[in-house]
C-alpha positions as CSV (number, residue, x, y, z in Angstrom):
1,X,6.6,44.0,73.7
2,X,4.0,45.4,71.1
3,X,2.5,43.6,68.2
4,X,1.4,43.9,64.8
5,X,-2.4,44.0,64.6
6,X,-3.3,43.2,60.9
7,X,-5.9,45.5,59.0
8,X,-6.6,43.3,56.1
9,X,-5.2,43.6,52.4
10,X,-4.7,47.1,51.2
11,X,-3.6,45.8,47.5
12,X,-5.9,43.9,45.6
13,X,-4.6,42.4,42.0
14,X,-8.1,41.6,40.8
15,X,-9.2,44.8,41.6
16,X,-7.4,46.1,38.8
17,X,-8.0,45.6,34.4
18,X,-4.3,47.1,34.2
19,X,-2.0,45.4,31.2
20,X,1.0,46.0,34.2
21,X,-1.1,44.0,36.9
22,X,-2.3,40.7,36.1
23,X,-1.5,39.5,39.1
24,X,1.1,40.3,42.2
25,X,1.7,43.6,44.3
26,X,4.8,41.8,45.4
27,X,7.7,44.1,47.2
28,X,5.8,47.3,48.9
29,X,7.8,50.4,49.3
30,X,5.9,53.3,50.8
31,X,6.5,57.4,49.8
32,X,4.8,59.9,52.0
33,X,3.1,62.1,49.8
34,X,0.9,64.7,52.2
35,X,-0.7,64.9,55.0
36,X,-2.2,61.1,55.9
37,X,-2.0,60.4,51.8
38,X,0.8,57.7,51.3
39,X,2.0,56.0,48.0
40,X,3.0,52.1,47.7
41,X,4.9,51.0,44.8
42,X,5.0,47.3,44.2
43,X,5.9,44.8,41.3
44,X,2.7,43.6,39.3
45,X,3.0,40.7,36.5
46,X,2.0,41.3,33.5
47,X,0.4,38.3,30.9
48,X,4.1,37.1,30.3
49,X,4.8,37.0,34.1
50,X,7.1,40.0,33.9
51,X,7.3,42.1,37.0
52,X,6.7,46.1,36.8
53,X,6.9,48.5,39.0
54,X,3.4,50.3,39.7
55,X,1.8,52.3,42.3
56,X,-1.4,53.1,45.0
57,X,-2.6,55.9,46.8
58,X,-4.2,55.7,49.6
59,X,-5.2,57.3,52.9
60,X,-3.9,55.9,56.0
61,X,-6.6,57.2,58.5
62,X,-8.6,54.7,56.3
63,X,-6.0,51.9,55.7
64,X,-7.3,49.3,53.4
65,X,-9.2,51.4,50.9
66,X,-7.3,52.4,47.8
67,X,-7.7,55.4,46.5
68,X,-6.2,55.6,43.2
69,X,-3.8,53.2,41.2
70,X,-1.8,54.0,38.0
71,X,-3.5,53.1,34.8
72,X,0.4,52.3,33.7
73,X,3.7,51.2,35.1
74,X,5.8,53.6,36.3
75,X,9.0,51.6,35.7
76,X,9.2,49.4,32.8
77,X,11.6,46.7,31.2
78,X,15.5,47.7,30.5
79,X,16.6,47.8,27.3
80,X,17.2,44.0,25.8
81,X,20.6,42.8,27.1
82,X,20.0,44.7,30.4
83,X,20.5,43.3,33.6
84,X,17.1,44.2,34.0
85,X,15.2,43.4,30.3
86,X,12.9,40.8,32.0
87,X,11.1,42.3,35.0
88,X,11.7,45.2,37.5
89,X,10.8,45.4,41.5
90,X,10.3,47.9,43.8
91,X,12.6,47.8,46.8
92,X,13.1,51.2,48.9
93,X,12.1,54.8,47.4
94,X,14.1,58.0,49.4
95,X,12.4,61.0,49.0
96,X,14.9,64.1,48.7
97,X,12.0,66.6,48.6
98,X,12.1,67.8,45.1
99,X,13.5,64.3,43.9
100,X,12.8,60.8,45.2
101,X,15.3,58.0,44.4
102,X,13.4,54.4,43.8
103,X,16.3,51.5,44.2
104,X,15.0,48.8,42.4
105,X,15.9,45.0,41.5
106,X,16.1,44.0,37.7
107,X,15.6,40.7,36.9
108,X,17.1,38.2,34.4
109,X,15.6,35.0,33.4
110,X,17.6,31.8,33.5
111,X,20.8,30.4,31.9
112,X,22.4,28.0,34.4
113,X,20.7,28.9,37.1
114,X,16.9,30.0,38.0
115,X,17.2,33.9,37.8
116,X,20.2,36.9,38.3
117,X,19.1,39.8,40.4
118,X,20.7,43.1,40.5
119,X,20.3,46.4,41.6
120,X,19.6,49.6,39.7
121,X,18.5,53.4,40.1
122,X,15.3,55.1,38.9
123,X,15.1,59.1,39.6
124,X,11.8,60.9,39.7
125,X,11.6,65.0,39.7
126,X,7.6,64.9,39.6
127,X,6.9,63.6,43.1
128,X,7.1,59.9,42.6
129,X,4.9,59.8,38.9
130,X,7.5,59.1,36.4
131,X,11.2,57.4,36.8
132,X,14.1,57.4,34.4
133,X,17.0,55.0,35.1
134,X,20.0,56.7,36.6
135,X,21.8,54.2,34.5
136,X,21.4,50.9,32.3
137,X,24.1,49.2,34.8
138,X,23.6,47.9,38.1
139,X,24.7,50.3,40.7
140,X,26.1,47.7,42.6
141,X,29.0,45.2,41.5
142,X,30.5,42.2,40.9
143,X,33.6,41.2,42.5
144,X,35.6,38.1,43.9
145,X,34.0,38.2,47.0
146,X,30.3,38.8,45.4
147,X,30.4,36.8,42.4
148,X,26.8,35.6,42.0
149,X,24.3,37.5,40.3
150,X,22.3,38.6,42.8
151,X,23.2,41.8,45.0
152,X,19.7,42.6,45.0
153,X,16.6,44.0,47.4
154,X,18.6,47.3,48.7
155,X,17.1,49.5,51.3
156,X,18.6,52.5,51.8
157,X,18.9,55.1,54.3
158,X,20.0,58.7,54.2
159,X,22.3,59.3,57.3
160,X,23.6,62.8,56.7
161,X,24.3,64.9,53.6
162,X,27.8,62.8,52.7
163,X,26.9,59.5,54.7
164,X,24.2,57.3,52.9
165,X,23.6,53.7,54.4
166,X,22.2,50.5,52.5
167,X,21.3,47.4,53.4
168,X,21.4,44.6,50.6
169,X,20.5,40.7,49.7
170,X,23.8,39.4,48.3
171,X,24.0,35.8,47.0
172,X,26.6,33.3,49.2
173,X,26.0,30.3,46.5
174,X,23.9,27.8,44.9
175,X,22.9,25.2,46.2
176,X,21.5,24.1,43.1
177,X,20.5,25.7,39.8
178,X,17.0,26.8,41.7
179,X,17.8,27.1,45.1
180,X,20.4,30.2,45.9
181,X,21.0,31.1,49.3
182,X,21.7,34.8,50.6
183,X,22.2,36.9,53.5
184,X,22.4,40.6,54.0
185,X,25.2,43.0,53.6
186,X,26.0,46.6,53.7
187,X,27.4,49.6,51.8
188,X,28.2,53.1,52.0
189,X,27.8,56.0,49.9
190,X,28.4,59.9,50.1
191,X,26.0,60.5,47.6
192,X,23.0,57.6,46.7
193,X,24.6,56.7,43.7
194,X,28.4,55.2,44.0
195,X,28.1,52.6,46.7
196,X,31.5,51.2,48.3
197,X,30.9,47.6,48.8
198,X,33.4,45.3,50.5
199,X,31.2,42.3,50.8
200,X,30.6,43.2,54.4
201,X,28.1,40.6,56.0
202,X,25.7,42.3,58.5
203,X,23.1,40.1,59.4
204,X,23.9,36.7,58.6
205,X,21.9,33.0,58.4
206,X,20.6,31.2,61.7
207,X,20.9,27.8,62.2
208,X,18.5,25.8,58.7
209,X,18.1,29.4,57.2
210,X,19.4,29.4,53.7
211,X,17.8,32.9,53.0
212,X,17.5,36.4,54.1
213,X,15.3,38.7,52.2
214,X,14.3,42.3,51.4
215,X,15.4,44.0,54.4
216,X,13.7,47.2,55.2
217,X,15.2,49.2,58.1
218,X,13.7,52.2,60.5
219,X,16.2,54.5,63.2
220,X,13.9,54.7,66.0
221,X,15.0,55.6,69.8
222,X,18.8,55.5,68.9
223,X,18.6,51.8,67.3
224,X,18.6,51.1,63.4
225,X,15.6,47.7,63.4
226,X,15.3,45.7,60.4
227,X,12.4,43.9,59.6
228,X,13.3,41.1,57.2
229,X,11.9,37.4,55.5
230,X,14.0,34.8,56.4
231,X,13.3,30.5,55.1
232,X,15.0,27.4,55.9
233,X,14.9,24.8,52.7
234,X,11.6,23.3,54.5
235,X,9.5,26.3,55.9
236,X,8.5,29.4,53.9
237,X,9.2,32.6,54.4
238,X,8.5,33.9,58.0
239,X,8.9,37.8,58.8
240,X,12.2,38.4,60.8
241,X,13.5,41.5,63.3
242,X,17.3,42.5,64.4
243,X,18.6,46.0,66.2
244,X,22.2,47.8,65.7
245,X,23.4,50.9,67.0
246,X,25.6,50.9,64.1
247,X,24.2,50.1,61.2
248,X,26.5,47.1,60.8
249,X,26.7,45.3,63.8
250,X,23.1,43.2,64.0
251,X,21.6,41.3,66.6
252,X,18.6,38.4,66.0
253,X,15.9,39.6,68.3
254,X,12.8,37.6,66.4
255,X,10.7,36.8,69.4
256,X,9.7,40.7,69.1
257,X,8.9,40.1,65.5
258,X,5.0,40.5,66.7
259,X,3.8,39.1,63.7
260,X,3.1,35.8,62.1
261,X,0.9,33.5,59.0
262,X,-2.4,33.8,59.7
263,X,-3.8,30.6,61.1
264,X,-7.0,30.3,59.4
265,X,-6.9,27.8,56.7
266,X,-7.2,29.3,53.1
267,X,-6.2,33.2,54.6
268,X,-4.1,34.9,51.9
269,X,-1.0,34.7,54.2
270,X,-1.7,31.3,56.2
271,X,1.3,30.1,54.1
272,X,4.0,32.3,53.8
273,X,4.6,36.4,55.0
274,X,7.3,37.9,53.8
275,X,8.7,40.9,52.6
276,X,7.5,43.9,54.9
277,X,7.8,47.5,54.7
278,X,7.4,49.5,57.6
279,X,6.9,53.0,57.9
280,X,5.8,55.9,60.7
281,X,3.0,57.8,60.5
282,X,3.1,60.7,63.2
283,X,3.6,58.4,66.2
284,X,2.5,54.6,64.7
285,X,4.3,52.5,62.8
286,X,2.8,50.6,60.1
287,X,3.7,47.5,58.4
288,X,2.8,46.2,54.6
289,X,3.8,43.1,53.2
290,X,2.9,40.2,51.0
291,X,1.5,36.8,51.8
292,X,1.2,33.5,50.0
293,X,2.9,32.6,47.1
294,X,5.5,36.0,46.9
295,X,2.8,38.5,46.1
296,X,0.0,36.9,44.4
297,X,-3.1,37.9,46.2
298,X,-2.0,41.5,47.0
299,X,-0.4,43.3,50.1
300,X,-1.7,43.5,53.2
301,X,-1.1,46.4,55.9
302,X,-0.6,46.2,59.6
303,X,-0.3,48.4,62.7
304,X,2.0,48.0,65.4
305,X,0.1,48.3,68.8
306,X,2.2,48.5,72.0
């Protein structure tokens, strides 16, 4: 069955005396650069609790050492009105050789309820070191059957030069101002950049889940997985896995999740794990992700072992 053998944390916020990093490296995302080098983008804080979107280098034939970090964010806050004027997150980054598209989240703070997330579009055309919005609007929708403000978290897959895939957190209600509850749906592009979205559920809640979060999804030996973070209103997030051979059709299969909290008391994921991206490296797939409290401590990485 395999499982994920954890390394220890590969992203450290104290490390850092960056104005763009105070604390969190919350939402991973991993672009291959060269060779065994590999960048991870992830959502600092800043001193007014603002997420941006920031990156480290770092060599994966030595996992948990860092090798450089950005002195700045490389994504910063929308313009004031934006959907996304009070924090950004890195979700899923598609690298088109000479251009890499970085889907985001953008974040707005509360009116009547706790936040609205929605997605947006950054290009870069320098390898992954500097963004520009594709455009100040979300480049997903609102519509009768999506009506909350949050259609959020994408991860997206190129499928062939007219058929892109993504996979997205889309809000099913409220069940009170602070508590939304989501699942995950899915969209279709020819392009990356106009997404068809019929409110399609493709993986939906289990029985006491009230959340599915930040999926990130691999085609491996002719199945699409998905890792994902799932919660119930009285346990934390816990990392999730389903198969398809379609891309829309999903099946639950967590007992081969192969990872878990740490049980040692006071570990910086003995709480809550959540929000993994996994990526291959020749022939091994590693996993990073967040632990306690959405981020705070850092990221840790894993590798699978079968």
């Amino acid at each position: 069955m395999g499982y994920w053998k954890k390394l220890g944390r590969l992203i450290k916020p104290e490390d850092y005396n960056y104005d763009w990093i105070v604390t969190h490296a919350m939402d991973p995302t991993v672009l291959h650069l060269r060779d065994s080098i590999y960048r991870v983008y992830y959502c600092g804080r800043n001193n007014s609790n603002q997420s941006l979107i920031g990156y480290s280098d770092f060599d994966i034939s030595n996992p948990t050492d860092v090798i450089f970090t950005s002195e700045n964010e490389v994504l910063g806050l929308g313009d004031l009105g934006c959907f996304d004027d009070n924090g950004v997150t890195a979700s899923c980054i598609v690298n088109l050789g000479k251009t890499q598209y970085l889907y985001y989240i953008g974040w707005k703070p509360r009116s009547t309820t706790r936040f609205g997330l929605m997605t947006g579009l950054a290009i870069s055309h320098d390898n992954g070191t500097t963004f520009t919005r594709y455009s100040k609007a979300p480049i997903l929708s609102l519509t009768d059957r999506e009506p909350y403000s949050i259609l959020t978290a994408p991860y997206v897959l190129k499928i062939s030069d007219d058929t892109w895939y993504m996979w997205y957190v889309s809000c099913e209600g409220w069940i009170h101002p602070d508590l939304p509850t989501y699942n995950i749906k899915f969209a279709t592009s020819l392009d990356g950049l106009t997404w068809k979205q019929d409110g399609t559920i493709c993986l939906d809640f289990q029985e006491n889940e009230i959340a599915l979060a930040r999926p990130c999804v691999l085609f491996e030996d002719d199945l699409f997985k998905m890792w994902i973070s799932y919660k119930t209103e009285t346990q934390s997030y816990r990392i999730g896995y389903a198969e398809s051979t379609d891309g829309l059709r999903w099946e639950r299969k967590d007992h081969l999740t192969g990872i878990d909290i740490s049980i040692e008391d006071n570990s910086w994921d003995s709480e809550m794990i959540e929000y993994p991206c996994v990526f291959k490296h020749e022939d091994t797939k590693y996993m990073i992700y967040n632990g306690n409290g959405y981020g705070t401590n850092g990221a840790g990485i894993a590798i699978f072992v079968e």
